[in-house]
Every structure is written in C-alpha cells, then in structure tokens.
C-alpha positions, 0 to 999 in steps of 0.5 A, spaced: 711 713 433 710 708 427 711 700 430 712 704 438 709 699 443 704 701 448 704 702 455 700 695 454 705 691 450 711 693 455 706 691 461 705 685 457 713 684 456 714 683 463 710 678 464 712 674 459 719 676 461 718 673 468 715 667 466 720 665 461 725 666 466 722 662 471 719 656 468 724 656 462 731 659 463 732 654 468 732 649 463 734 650 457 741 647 457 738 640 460 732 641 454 738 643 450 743 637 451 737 632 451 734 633 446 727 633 450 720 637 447 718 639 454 710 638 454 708 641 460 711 647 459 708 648 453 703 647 456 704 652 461 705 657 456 698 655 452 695 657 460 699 663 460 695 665 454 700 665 449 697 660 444 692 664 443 693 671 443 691 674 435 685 669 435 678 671 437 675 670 443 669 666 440 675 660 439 678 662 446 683 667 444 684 673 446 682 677 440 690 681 441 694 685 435 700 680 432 705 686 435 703 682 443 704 676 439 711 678 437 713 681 443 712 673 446 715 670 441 722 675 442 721 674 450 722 667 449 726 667 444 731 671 449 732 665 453 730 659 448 730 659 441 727 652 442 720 654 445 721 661 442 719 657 435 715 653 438 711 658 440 711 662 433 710 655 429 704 653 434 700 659 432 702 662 425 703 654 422 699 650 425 693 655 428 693 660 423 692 657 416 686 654 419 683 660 422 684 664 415 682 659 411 678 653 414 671 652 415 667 653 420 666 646 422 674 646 421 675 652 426 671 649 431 674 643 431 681 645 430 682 652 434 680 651 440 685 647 443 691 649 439 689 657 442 689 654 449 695 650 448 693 644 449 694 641 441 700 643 437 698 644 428 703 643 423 704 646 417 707 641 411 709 645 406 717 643 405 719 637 401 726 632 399 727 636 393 722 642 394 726 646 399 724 654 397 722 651 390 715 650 395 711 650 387 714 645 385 710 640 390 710 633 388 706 630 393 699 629 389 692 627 392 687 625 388 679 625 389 678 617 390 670 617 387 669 611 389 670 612 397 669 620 397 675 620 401 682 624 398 687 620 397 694 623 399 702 620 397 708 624 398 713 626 402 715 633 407 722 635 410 722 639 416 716 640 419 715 643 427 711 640 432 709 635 427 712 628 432 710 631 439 704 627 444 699 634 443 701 634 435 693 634 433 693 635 426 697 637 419 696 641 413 699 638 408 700 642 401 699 637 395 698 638 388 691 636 385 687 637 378 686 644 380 693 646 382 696 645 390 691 644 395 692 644 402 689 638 408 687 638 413 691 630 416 689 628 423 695 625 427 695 618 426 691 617 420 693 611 417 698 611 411 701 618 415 708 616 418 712 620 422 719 620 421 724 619 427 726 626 429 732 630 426 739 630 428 740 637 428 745 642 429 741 646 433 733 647 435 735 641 440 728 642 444 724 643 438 720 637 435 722 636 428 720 630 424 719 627 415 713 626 414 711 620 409 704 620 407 702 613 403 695 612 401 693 617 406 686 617 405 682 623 409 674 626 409 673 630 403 671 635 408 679 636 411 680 640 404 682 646 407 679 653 403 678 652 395 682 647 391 688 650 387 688 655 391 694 652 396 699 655 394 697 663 394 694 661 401 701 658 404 705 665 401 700 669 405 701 665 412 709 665 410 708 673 410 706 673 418 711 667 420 717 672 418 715 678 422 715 672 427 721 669 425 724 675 425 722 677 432 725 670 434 732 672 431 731 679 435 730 675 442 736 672 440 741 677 438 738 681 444 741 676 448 748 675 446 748 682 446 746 683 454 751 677 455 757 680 451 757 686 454 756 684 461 762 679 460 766 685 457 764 688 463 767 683 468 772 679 463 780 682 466 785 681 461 792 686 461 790 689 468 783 692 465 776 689 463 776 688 456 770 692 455 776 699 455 779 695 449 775 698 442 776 692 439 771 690 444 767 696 445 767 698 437 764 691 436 758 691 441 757 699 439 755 696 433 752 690 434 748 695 439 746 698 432 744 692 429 739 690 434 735 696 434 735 696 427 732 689 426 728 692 433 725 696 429 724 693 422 721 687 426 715 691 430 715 696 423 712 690 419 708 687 425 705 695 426 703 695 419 700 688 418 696 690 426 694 697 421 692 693 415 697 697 411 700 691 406 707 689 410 710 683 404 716 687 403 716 690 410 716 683 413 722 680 408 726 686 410 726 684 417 727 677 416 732 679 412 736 684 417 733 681 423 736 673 422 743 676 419 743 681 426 742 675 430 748 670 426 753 676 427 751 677 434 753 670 437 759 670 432 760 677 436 758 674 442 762 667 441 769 671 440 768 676 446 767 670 450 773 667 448 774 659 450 768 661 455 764 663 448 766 655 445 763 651 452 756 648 452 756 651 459 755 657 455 748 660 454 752 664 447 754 656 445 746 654 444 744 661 442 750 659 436 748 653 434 741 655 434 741 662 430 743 658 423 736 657 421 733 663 423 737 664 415 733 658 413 727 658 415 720 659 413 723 663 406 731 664 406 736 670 406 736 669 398 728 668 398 728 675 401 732 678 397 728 676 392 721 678 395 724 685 396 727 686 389 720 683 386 716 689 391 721 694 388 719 693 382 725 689 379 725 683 373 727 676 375 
C-alpha cells in the first residue's frame, strides 16, 4: 500500500518512541518554562543515530530513506515540538543543502559531525522584510578581488539553531552579480553577529535568533554549489523540509488527540465522563479523521521523494492539511480540557503555543496554497 510503513519503520518507531519518553518527556515543561536549548540531549539524540539517518554512511550516516527520518521527527514531535524542529532543522537546513550541493572538500568538513549530532547547521534564508518573498533577497555579497574572500552585508530573521554552543556553520543565501548565491558562514567569522534569542509565543526550548551579517569576509571556497543558483537550490531543500514539518505538525496533533480522549474518558461532569456527550465524542471522531489524514498525506509525500516520483505538490499538500490539522487539534484538545486546558501544567497548553508556527514555517498556509494551484496548472 502506497506510504504504508514497514515492519522496519515501526520497529524503528518504538525505539524512538522509548528514548523520547525517557530522555525528553520529562523535561519538557521545565525546557519549555526556561527557555533552555538542552544540548546534551541533542547530543543524545545525535548518539541515538537521529542526525544522520538519510545521509551516506561514507559520512556516518546510516544511508535510511526520508520516511525513517519522518517517523523520528513525528515521535519527538509527540512529545516536544522544541526538539522535534530541532531534529527536523539539524538535517534538512543545515545538513542537507551541504550534502546536496557542496563540494567534496565541504561535505568532509561539515557532514560528519552534523550526522553524529555533535555540530548543528543553519540555514539563513528568511530576512526583516523578505519573509515568503524569499527572492527578493537584500543581503548582498560581493567578490573583493583584492583579498580573493566574498564580502557579505545583510540581515536574516528566524533562523533555528543558529546561537546554540554546537552551532557550526550558516548557509546563508545573498544576492550576488550572478543572481542569489548560497555560503557557507562559520560560526564566529568576524563580522557575523548573533542576534539575542527571540522572545517567542511558542518553540521556548528551540534556539532562534537574527543574524547580522557586516563586512563578513569568507574564503572563496565557502561558496555553496554554483553562483546564481541559490535560489532554485533553497526551493528544493524547502520541498523536503515540509514533508518534515508536516511530520512534526502530525506529532502533535496526534498528541492532543490521544490526551483529549484519555481525558473524555476520565472527565465527570453531569454524573457521566464526558466522553458520552456528542459534543465531545463528535469533535474527536473528527479530529481522529484529520489526523489519519494528514498521517496519510504526510508519509504519501515521504514515499513518493524515498521512490523518486516528483513530491512538490504532494509535499505542500501535507504541510498544508498537516499543520492546519494540528492547530485545530490543540484548540480541540484546549476546549475538552476546559480550565485544566488554560494551565501550563498541561502538556496541551505547550502543544497550543507551539502549533501556531507550524502554519508559518518553511513556507505559509498561503505558500502552499500557492504551490498546489501552480502544480494544477493555474495562473498566478
């Protein structure tokens, strides 16, 4: 059956499943209430292979198929939407576009700690006034001929894992006298500051940051792939990262549904659970439809990319249907809670704040609307 997962995959679920129960449940709320990046579970996740599943093993990787990567996502995505987009930006922003369109000299420097968990990449795409308008770029760099270095000035807005201590290294997309180029920036080059982390409604353990990029001089050999071609590359690499985002958004759904109907199952009210009033039973029998959709949606897209069938309408379609699923599943889930629904002790309070972005990130609810209209053969 198409997008059906193996005995594999599930074997691998329930590994995943046991390690995010253990090493990152627990914590959640705190990471979630300090802010805090917890880097020694990055770490672990790195040593549980995570990081590194779709890349080769020449690099360390474990040469897997995108659906391993998905089934990972969404599993840590059940339980932590901060980690969970760690995880999914770790490899599809910062790892892969070197491992699609860098040299080999700059995959053997870059890849394999990124695989092994050990370096976090970025990707710098999104500026102030650029947000989906990604091609109207202002960040320039320029070929300095006297020092043979590129010369970068310019800014960029919520980027992930860009501040953390194992940040390694940024591309950063920059418009140059060939059109929008890509580079390769080193955390800690000169001119390259960090901005201090975002104050964000949601995402609190995930590490999100301005950069500002000032006569930031870099070696002629950090250019990633060829000159101009920055912009159709980055569009490839968003095409994966929304299989992956919807995966995340699938996490979470998932987990307000299995907590809205455990608590319709235990909540009294009127001298029965709730669970036995169709205003309850109606809205979750619905939600149970949704989820399996965007399931089904999300691990169609990441069969057809593993099978080499195109997947850019398949990827926005699940992105699409995927995060909206997950917005409605912590209102759902919020509302059946009632005033237990509005404490942040209440895991479905975290999951609500996070869930927002999910429509926002790596390409908008109108962005895919866009896509899939463009791919039915509309004009726009």
């Amino acid at each position: 059956m198409l997008g059906e997962l193996s005995e594999e995959h599930e074997a691998f679920r329930a590994v995943v499943r046991d390690f995010a129960a253990s090493e990152i449940e627990p914590h959640a709320a705190a990471w979630d209430r300090d802010h805090h990046f917890p880097v020694d579970t990055v770490l672990a996740m790195g040593d549980l292979g995570l990081f590194g599943l779709i890349f080769p093993e020449e690099y360390g990787g474990a040469g897997a198929d995108f659906t391993s990567l998905c089934v990972a996502i969404e599993e840590i995505g059940r339980v932590d939407q901060s980690m969970g987009i760690t995880l999914s930006a770790g490899v599809g922003l910062g790892a892969n576009p070197i491992h699609h369109f860098g040299s080999d000299e700059q995959k053997q420097r870059w890849l394999p700690e990124m695989i092994t968990g050990r370096a976090l990449g970025a990707f710098g795409l999104t500026e102030p006034d650029g947000g989906s308008d990604a091609g109207a770029t202002k960040t320039k760099a320029r070929l300095d001929e006297t020092t043979g270095k590129w010369v970068i000035d310019g800014n960029k807005s919520f980027i992930t894992n860009s501040g953390t201590a194992i940040t390694s290294v940024i591309t950063v997309t920059a418009r140059t006298d060939s059109g929008i180029s890509c580079f390769l920036v080193p955390s800690g080059t000169p001119g390259l500051t960090v901005e201090p982390a975002y104050h964000k409604l949601g995402w609190h353990a995930s590490d999100t940051h301005g950069l500002s990029l000032n006569d930031c001089r870099i070696d002629t050999d950090q250019l990633l792939g060829t000159p101009g071609d920055g912009f159709r590359n980055f569009l490839q690499i968003l095409d994966d990262g929304r299989i992956a985002i919807s995966a995340l958004a699938l996490g979470c759904a998932r987990a307000c549904l299995d907590a809205a109907v455990d608590y319709a199952n235990e909540r009294t009210a009127f001298g029965s659970t709730i669970s036995r009033y169709q205003g309850v039973s109606f809205q979750l029998a619905d939600l149970a439809v949704a989820v399996e959709n965007a399931r089904n949606l999300t691990y169609k897209a990441a069969w057809l990319k593993d099978n080499g069938r195109p997947f850019k309408q398949a990827a926005a379609m699940a992105k699409l249907y995927s995060t909206e699923t997950a917005v409605d599943a912590t209102r759902i889930a919020t509302q059946i809670f009632g005033g237990a629904g509005f404490i942040e002790e209440t895991p479905i309070v975290r999951f609500y704040r996070d869930a927002k972005v999910l429509e926002i990130g790596e390409g908008t609810s109108e962005i895919q609307r866009m896509v899939i209209a463009r791919c039915l053969g509309l004009a726009l």
